[in-house]
C-alpha positions as CSV (number, residue, x, y, z in Angstrom):
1,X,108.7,166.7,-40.7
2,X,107.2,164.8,-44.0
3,X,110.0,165.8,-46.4
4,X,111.0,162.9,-48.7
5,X,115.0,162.0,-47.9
6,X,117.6,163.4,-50.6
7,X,119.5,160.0,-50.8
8,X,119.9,158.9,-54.6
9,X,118.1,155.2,-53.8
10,X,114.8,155.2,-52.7
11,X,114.0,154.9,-48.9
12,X,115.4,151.7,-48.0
13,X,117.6,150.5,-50.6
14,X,121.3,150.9,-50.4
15,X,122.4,148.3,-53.1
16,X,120.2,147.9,-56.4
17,X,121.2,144.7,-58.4
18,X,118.9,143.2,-61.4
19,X,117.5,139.4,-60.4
20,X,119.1,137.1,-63.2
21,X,119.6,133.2,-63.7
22,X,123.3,134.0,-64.6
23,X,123.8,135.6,-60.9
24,X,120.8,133.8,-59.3
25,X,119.9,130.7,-60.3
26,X,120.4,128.4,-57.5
27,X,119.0,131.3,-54.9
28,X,116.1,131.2,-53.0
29,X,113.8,133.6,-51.0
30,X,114.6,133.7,-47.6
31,X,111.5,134.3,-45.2
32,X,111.2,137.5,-43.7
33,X,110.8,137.6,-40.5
34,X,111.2,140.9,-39.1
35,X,110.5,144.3,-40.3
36,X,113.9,146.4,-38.5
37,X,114.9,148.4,-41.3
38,X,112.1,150.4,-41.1
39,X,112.8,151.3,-37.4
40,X,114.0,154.5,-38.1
41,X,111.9,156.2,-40.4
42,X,108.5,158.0,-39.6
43,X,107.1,158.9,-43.1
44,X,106.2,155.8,-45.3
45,X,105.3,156.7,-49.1
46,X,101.7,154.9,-49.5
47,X,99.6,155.3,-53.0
48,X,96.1,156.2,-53.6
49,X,95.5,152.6,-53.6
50,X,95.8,152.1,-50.0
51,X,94.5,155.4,-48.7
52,X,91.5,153.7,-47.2
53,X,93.6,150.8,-45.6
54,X,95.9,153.5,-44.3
55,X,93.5,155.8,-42.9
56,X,92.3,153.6,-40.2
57,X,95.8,153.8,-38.7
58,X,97.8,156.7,-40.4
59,X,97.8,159.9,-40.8
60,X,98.3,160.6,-44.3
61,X,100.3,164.0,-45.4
62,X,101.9,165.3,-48.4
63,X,105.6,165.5,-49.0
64,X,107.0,169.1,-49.8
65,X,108.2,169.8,-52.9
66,X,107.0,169.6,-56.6
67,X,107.0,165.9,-56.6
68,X,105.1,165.5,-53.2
69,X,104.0,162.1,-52.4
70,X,101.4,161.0,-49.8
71,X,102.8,159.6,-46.5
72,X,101.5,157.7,-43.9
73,X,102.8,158.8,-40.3
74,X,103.9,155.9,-38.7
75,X,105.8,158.5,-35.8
76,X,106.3,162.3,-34.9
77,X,109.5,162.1,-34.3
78,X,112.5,162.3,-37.5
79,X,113.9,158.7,-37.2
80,X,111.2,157.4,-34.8
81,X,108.9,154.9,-36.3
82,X,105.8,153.4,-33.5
83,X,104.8,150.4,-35.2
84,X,108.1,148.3,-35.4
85,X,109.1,147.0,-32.0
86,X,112.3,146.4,-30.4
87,X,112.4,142.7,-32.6
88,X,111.1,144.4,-35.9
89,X,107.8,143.0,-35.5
90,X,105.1,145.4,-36.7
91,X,102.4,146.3,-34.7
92,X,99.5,143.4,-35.0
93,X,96.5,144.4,-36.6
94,X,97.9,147.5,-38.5
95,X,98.0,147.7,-42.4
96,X,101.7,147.3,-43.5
97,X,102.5,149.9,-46.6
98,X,103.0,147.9,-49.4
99,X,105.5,149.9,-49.8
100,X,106.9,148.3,-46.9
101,X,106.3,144.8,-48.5
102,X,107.4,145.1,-51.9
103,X,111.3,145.4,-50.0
104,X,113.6,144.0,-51.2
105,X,112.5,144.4,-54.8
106,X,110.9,146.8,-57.4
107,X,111.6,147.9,-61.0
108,X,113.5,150.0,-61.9
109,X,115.4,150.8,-65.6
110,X,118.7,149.5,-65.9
111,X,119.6,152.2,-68.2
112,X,118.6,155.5,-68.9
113,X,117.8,154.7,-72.0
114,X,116.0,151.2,-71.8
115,X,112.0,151.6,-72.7
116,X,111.5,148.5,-69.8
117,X,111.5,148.0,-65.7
118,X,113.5,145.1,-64.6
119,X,113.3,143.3,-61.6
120,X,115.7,144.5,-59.3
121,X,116.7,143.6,-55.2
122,X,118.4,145.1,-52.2
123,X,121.2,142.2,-52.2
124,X,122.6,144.0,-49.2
125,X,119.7,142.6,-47.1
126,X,120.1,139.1,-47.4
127,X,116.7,138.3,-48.6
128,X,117.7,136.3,-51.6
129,X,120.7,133.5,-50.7
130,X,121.3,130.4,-52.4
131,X,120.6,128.8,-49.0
132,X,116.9,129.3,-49.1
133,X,114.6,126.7,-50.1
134,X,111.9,128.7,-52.0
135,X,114.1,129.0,-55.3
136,X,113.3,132.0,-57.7
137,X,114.4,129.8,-60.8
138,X,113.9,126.1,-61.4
139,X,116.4,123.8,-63.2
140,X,114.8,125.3,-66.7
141,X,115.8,128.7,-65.9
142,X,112.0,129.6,-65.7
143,X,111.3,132.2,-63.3
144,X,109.1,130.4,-60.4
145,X,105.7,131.1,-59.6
146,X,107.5,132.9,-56.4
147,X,109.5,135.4,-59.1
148,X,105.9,135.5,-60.8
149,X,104.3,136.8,-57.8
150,X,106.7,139.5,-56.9
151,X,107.1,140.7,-60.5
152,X,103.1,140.9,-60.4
153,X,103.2,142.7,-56.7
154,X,105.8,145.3,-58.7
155,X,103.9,145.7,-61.2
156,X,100.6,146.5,-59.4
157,X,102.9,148.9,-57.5
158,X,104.3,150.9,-60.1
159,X,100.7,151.2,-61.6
160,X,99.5,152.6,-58.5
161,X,102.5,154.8,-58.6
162,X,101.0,156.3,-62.0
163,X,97.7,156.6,-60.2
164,X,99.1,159.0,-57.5
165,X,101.1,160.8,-60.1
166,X,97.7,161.5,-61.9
167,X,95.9,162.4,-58.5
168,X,98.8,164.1,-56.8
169,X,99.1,166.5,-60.4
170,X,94.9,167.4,-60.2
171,X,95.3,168.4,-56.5
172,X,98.2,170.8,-57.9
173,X,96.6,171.9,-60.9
174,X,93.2,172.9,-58.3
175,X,95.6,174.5,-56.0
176,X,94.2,172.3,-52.8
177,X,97.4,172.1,-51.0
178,X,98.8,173.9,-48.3
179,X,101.4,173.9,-45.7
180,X,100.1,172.0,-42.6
181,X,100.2,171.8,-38.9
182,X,98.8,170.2,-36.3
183,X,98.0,170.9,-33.3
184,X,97.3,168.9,-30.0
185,X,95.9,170.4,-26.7
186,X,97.2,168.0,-23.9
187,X,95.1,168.4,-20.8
188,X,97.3,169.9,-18.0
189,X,99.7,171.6,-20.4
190,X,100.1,175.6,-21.2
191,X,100.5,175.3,-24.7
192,X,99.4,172.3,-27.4
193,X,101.9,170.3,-28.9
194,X,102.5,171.2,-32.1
195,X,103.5,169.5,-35.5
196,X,104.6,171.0,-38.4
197,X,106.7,170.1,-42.0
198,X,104.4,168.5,-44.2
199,X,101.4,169.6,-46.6
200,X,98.0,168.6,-46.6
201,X,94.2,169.8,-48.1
202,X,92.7,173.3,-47.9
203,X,89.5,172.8,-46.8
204,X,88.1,176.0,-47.6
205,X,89.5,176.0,-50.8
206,X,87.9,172.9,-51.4
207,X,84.7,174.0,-50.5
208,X,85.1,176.7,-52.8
209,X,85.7,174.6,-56.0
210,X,83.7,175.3,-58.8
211,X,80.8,173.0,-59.4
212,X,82.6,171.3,-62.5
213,X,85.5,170.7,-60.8
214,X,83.4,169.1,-58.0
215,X,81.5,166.4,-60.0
216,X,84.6,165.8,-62.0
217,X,86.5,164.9,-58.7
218,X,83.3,162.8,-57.8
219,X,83.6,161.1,-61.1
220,X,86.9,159.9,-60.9
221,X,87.0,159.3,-57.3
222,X,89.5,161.9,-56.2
223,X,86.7,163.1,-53.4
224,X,86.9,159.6,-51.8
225,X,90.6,159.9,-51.3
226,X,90.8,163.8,-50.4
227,X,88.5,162.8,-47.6
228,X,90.3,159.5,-46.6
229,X,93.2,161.8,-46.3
230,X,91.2,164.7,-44.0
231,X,89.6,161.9,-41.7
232,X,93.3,160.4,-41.4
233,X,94.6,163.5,-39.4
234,X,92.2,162.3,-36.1
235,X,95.1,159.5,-36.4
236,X,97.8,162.5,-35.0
237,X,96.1,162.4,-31.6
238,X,96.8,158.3,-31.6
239,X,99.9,158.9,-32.6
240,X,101.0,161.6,-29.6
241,X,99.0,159.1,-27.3
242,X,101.1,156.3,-28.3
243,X,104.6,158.4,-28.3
244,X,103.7,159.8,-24.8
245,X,102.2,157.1,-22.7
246,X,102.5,159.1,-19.5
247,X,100.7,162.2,-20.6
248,X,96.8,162.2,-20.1
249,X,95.5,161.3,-23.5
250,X,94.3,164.4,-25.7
């Protein structure tokens, strides 16, 4: 259900290309005004950073695998996504991922072997054309303070990638995750809808931790977020609601 997709560009991206004045000079940023290409996709990776944005409207999992990432649920259903609309419009008053809003762009190496992220873009989107006004270069060659903002917004991003890392190892190292399922009893139904395919925190092994291991998770903060992730599964319920209008709410 919450397994990370096996393509060899991130979630989103089908054409990386690095931003430069000899390609882009006289381009712009178009404005964005729908959010489509996320139509299709339920899982969206989120960072610690935003765990207690995203908890008010998510529920946030864990990907399988050794490199499991949180995810916020934005659908049940592979390839079914509740928050865009028929025009791409997310839903009003719902945190957008910022993974969500740092598309077109992130960094990335350009080379296996370079020791630096450059600023790349999904040119395949049409985001930056020489037809839009808000240029990413001016007649210097400077990078604008538009370029300047995303670079920053990437940045931030990839730091609060590191963050996760570092949480996402400790919950590993204290053996806190487990296989999950949920389950929702539907009145006037036999048997309660089920959901399965992602990973989430033992509670009992939590509340089993040794007493060290407790303060050192109050310490750093990593009890905030565990239960920020645990409050987030009421969301599932919301989420069945909202993908099954006609059925009485659970």
């Amino acid at each position: 259900m919450a397994s990370q997709p096996a393509a060899q560009l991130p979630l989103f991206y089908r054409n990386l290309i690095p931003l430069t004045t000899d390609l882009h000079l006289g381009h712009g940023l178009a404005e964005r005004s729908e959010l489509g290409f996320a139509r299709e996709t339920h899982a969206i990776p989120i960072t610690v950073d935003e765990f207690v944005m995203a908890q008010r409207h998510y529920p946030i999992v864990f990907s399988d695998g050794a490199d499991g990432v949180p995810l916020a649920l934005v659908g049940l259903k592979e390839g079914e996504n509740l928050f865009v609309d028929a025009e791409g419009k997310w839903k009003e008053g719902t945190y957008v991922p910022a993974y969500i809003r740092r598309h077109p762009f992130m960094l990335a190496r350009l080379t296996p072997e370079a020791e630096v992220l450059s600023l790349v873009f999904d040119d395949s989107w049409n985001i930056v054309t020489e037809d839009a006004d808000n240029k990413l270069f001016d007649a210097e060659k400077q990078p604008t303070q538009t370029t300047k903002n995303i670079l920053q917004f990437c940045e931030q991003f990839e730091q609060a990638i590191a963050r996760t890392k570092s949480f996402m190892d400790e919950l590993n190292k204290l053996g806190l995750l487990m296989e999950g399922q949920a389950q929702i009893q539907v009145p006037g139904m036999d048997q309660p809808a089920t959901f399965a395919g992602f990973r989430m925190i033992d509670e009992k092994k939590l509340q089993n931790i040794r007493g060290d291991q407790a303060r050192k998770m109050v310490q750093n903060g990593m009890l905030g977020l565990v239960y920020a992730h645990l409050f987030s599964l009421s969301q599932m319920r919301e989420l069945f609601a909202v993908m099954n209008p006609d059925l009485p709410r659970p």
